[in-house]
N, C-alpha and C positions, 0 to 999 in steps of 0.2 A: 415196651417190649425190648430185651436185651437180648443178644446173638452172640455166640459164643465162636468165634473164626479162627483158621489157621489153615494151614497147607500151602503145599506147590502147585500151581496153575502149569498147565500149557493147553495147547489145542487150536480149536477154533470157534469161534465167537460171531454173532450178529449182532451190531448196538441197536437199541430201538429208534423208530424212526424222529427225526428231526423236532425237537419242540418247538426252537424257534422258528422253522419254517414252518410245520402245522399253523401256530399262531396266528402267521401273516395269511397262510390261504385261507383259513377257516372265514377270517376278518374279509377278506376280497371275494369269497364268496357269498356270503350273510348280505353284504352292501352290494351284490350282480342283481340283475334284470331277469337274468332264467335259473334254472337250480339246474346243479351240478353234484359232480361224487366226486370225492378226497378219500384215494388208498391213502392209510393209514394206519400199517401192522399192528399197531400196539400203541394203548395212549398210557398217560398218566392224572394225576390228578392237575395238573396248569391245564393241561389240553381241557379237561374236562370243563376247566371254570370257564376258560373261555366259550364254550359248546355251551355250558348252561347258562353265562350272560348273554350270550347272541341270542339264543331261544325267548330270552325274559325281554330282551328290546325289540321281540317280534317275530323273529326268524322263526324257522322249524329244522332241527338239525338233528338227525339219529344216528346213529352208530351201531353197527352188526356187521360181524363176519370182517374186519379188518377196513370196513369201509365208512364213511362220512358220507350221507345223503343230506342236500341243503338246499332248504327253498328259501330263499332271502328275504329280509324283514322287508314287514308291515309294521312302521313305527307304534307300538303299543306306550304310549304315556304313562309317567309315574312310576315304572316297575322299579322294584329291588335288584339289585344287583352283585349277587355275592360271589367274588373275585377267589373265595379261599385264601390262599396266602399268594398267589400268582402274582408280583409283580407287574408283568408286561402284561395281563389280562386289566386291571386294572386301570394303565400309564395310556396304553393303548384307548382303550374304550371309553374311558373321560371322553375323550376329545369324539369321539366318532357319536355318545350319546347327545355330544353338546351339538354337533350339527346334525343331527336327525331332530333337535328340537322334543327329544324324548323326557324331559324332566324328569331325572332317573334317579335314586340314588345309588351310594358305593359300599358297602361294607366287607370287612376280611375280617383272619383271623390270623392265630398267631402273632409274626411279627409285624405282618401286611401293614396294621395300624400307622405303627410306629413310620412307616417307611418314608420318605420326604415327599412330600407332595407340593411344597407350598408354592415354585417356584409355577409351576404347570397351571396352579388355579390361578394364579394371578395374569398369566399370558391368557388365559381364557375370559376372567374377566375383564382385560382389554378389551375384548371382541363380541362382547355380549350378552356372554351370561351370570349369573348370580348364584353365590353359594350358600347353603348353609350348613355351619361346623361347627365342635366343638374348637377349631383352633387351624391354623394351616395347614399341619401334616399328621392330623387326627381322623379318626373314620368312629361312623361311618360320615359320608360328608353326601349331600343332593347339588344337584345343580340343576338350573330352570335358564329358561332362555332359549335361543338357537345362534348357534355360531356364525357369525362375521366373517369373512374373507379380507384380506388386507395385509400390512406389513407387521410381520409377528418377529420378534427378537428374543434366541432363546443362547445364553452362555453356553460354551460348547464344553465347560466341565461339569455339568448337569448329565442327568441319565439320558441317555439316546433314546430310553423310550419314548419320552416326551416327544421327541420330534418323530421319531414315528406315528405315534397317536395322531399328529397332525398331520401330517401327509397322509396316511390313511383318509381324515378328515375333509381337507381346505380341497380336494376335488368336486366333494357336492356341494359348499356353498354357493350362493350366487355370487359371488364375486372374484375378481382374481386374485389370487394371493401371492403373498413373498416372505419367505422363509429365510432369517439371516441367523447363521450359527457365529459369534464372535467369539474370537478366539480359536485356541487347538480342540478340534473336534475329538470326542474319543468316543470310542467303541463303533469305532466308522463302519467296520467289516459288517455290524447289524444294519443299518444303512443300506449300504448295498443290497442286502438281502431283503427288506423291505421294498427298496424302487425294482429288484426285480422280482418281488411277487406282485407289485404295481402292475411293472410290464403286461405280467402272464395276463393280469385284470383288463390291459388295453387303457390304463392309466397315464397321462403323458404329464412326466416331470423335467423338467430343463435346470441341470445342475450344474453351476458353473461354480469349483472352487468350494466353500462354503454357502452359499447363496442357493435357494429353492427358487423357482418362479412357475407356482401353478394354475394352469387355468382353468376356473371355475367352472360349475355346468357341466361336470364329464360324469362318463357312467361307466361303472364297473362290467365290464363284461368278458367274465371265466369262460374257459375252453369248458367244454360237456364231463370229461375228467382230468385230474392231476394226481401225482402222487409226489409224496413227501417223501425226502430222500433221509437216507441214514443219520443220526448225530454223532457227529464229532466231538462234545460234550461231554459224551456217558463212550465214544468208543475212546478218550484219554484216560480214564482208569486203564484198561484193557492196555494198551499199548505201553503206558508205565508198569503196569502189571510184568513184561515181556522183557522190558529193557532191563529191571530190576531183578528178576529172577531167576529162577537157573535154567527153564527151555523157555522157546518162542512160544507165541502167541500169534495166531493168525487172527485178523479180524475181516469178516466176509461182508461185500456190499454196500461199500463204502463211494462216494462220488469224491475221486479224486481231484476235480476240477470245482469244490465247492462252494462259494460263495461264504462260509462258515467262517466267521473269524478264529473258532476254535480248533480246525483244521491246521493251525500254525502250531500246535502240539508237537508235531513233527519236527518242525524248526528250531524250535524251544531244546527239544532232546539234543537235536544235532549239535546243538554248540554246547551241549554238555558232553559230548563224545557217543551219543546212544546210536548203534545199529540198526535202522530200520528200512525196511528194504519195500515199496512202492509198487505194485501189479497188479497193472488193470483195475478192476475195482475191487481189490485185496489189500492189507496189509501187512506185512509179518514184522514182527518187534522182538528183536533179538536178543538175548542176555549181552551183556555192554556195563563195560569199564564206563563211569562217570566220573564227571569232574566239577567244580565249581563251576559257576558263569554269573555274570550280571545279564539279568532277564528283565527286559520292555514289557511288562503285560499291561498297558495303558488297554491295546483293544481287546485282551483277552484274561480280565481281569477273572471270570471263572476258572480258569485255572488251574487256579495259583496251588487251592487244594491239594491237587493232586502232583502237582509240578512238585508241593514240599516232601512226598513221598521220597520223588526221585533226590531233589536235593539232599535227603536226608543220608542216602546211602552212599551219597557223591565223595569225591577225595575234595578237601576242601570248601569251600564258602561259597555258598550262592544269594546274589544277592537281585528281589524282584522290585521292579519298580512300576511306579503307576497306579499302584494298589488302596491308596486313602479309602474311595471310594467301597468298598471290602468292607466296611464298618456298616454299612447299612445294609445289608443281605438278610437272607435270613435267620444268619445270626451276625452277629462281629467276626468276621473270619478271618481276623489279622488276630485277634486275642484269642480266638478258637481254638485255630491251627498252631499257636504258640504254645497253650496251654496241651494240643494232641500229641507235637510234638516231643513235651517236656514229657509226657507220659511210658511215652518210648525212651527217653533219657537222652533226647537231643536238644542242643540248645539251638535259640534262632531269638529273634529281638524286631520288635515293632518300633518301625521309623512310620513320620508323619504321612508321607508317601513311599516308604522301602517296608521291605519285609525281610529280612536277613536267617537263613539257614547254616549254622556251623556243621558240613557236615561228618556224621559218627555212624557208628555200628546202634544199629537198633536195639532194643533189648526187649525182653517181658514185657509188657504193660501191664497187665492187669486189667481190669477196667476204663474205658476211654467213654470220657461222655463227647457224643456227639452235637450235640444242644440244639438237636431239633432240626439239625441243617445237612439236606441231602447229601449234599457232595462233602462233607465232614464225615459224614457216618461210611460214604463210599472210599473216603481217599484212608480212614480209620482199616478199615478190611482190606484194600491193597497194602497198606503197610504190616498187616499182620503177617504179610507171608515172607516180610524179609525181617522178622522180629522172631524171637524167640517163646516158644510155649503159645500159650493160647493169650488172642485177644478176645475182651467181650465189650460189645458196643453195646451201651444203652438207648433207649428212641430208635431202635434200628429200622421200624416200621417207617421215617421219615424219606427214607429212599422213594416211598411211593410219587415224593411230588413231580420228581422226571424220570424216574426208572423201577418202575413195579417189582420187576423178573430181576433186578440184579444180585441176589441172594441167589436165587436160582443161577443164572447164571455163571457163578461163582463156583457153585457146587457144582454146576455141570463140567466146567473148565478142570475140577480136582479139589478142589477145595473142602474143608471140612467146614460145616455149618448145624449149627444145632441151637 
């Protein structure tokens, strides 16, 4: 499906609720002792996979009217377990299949495949279980066995999922466990927001520094409801949308005190000179003179997408670092954003761990391929409204994997969309 975009945005906006946090509750409820409800406005398809792998390891999990009803598994042996292209539903749920002793398998699609896995199977079968694959970071892949508690060793420049999956996990074994991240931990900000959907579980982790120390034998037990707060993720278009353009942008319902590592959006802007002004659970993003900057996204390597919007219209050179990692997403989104870029007639240049923005005046595009990858086909439409004539994104329907309505929402803010 190809979308044809253009216009001036302003008004006000609500992002849909939280993925990464849906994720961690959905998971800390599935593994509770009684069922519970999860308000949750609005899903996508990650949320989804994860609701229909918890349901396939036992649970019972429905969805109506904005809410999440979950009565938590009864281990069902053997099942299939199809992740979609979800990432953290997958990195996640390894490890949580492998101590419920469920012999499950994993299969995706798209580029889910491809995505590295190898480094997570092998810390697992330390511990216990057994795999069978086409190859280390091939799917689909099974694992049999039940997980072990003990000292587990994961590189801290590996995906953070991994070690979420296992904090989720190493609570039910029977053993205690210990958790050592070597080296600079990155995407810590999701960390956080794991030990504190932990907490809401009555989960008890002792983190000292890098080091996990969990004791075995504990039980998940969820408040009767929670609710997922807004994402910071999908409200960064929206807010580059505002700083780039020519009126504000208000975005409604936002938790200013988030736990979200992508919440530093904000930050990001500011040291590139953007406006944006902070109330209560509001935000407004202002039209704002930008400027080059070197940018840290080690923990906020999502991003970067839409961060190169702004770069793009900046005075000068932006340069982002932290970003290697980027090459495994759903698509290559250092050569992605490189090639969206050039399409608009900006240059920028792929380092091993940089990503470099020269910035210029946007121009026509014409056609921008997206390549399949959400927040491309999103940061491709924010950029069409500081570019000239019409842009058309091809695979636009790819937005669905975190944000359904954003088409809509887009045209609701002013936008043209056809």
């Amino acid at each position: 499906m190809e979308k044809s975009v253009s216009g001036i945005l302003q008004g006000k906006v609500t992002p849909p609720p939280s993925k990464s946090q849906a994720h961690r509750l959905l998971i800390c409820a599935a593994l509770g002792t009684e069922p519970c409800t999860i308000a949750c406005s609005s899903v996508n398809d990650d949320i989804m996979a994860t609701m229909r792998c918890l349901n396939a390891l036992g649970a019972s999990i429905t969805y109506s009217q904005g809410v999440f009803a979950v009565t938590p598994v009864t281990v069902a042996k053997g099942a299939t377990l199809d992740c979609g292209e979800s990432g953290s539903t997958l990195r996640f749920l390894m490890s949580v299949a492998a101590v419920l002793g469920a012999d499950a398998t994993f299969t995706g699609c798209g580029k889910l495949p491809q995505r590295p896995m190898g480094d997570l199977c092998n810390v697992l079968s330390e511990h216990g279980i057994s795999f069978e694959r086409h190859s280390a970071d091939e799917l689909p892949v099974s694992c049999k066995g039940a997980l072990k508690g003990g000292k587990f060793t994961l590189p801290g420049n590996i995906s953070s999922q991994y070690l979420t999956g296992l904090l989720f996990a190493l609570p039910l074994a029977d053993e205690d466990s210990e958790i050592e991240v070597t080296g600079n931990m990155t995407s810590a900000s999701y960390i956080a927001m794991t030990l504190d959907a932990l907490r809401i579980a009555g989960i008890d982790i002792e983190q000292k520094g890098n080091i996990f120390k969990i004791k075995g034998g504990q039980h998940y037990r969820m408040p009767s409801s929670v609710i997922v707060e807004g994402d910071w993720s999908s409200a960064a278009f929206w807010i580059v949308a505002g700083v780039t353009g020519k009126n504000p942008i208000t975005l409604c319902g936002m938790n200013n005190s988030s736990l979200q590592g992508d919440s530093k959006i904000i930050d990001h802007l500011r040291l590139m000179g953007a406006f944006i002004d902070v109330r209560d659970n509001d935000i407004v993003a202002m039209p704002s003179q930008l400027f080059g900057a070197e940018l840290d996204c080690t923990d906020t390597p999502d991003l970067l997408p839409i961060l190169c919007v702004a770069a793009a219209v900046a005075q000068g050179t932006t340069v982002f670092t932290g970003v290697g990692r980027l090459r495994f997403k759903e698509s290559d989104r250092l050569e992605a954003m490189r090639q969206v870029l050039a399409s608009f007639g900006v240059a920028s240049q792929v380092g091993e761990d940089t990503f470099t923005v020269f910035g210029g005046e946007p121009v026509a595009s014409g056609v921008v391929n997206s390549f399949g990858d959400h927040r491309i086909a999103m940061s491709a439409a924010i950029m069409s409204c500081v570019a000239k004539g019409i842009t058309r994104i091809d695979n636009s329907a790819c937005v669905a994997k975190s944000y359904p309505s954003f088409f809509e929402d887009f045209a609701m803010l002013g936008g043209n969309v056809e």
